[in-house]
N, C-alpha and C positions, 0 to 999 in steps of 0.2 A: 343555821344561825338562829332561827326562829326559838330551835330549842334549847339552845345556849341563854336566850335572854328569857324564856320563862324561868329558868334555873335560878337565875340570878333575880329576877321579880318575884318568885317564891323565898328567897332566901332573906332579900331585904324585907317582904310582909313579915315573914317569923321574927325577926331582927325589930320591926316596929309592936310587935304583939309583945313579947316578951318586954320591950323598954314600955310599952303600957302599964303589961303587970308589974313591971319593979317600980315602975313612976320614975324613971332615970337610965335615961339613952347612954351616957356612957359608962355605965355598969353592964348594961345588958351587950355593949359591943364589947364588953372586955369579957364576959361570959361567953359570946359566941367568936372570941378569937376574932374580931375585925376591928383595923384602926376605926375611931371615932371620927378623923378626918376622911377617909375613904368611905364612912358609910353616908355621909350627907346627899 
């Protein structure tokens, strides 16, 4: 379990790094293929 949820905490950091550098969270979730409402 433990490593299932680093997976997913590493994946939402990258997912918040990237919407930093575009300056726009739901471009960077359509970049990384994740609904906008599931990345909240």
């Amino acid at each position: 379990m433990l490593h299932t949820n680093s997976q997913i905490i590493k994946h939402k950091v990258g997912l918040l790094n990237l919407a930093e550098e575009l300056q726009n969270v739901s471009r960077a979730c359509k970049v990384m293929g994740v609904s906008y409402v599931l990345s909240l």
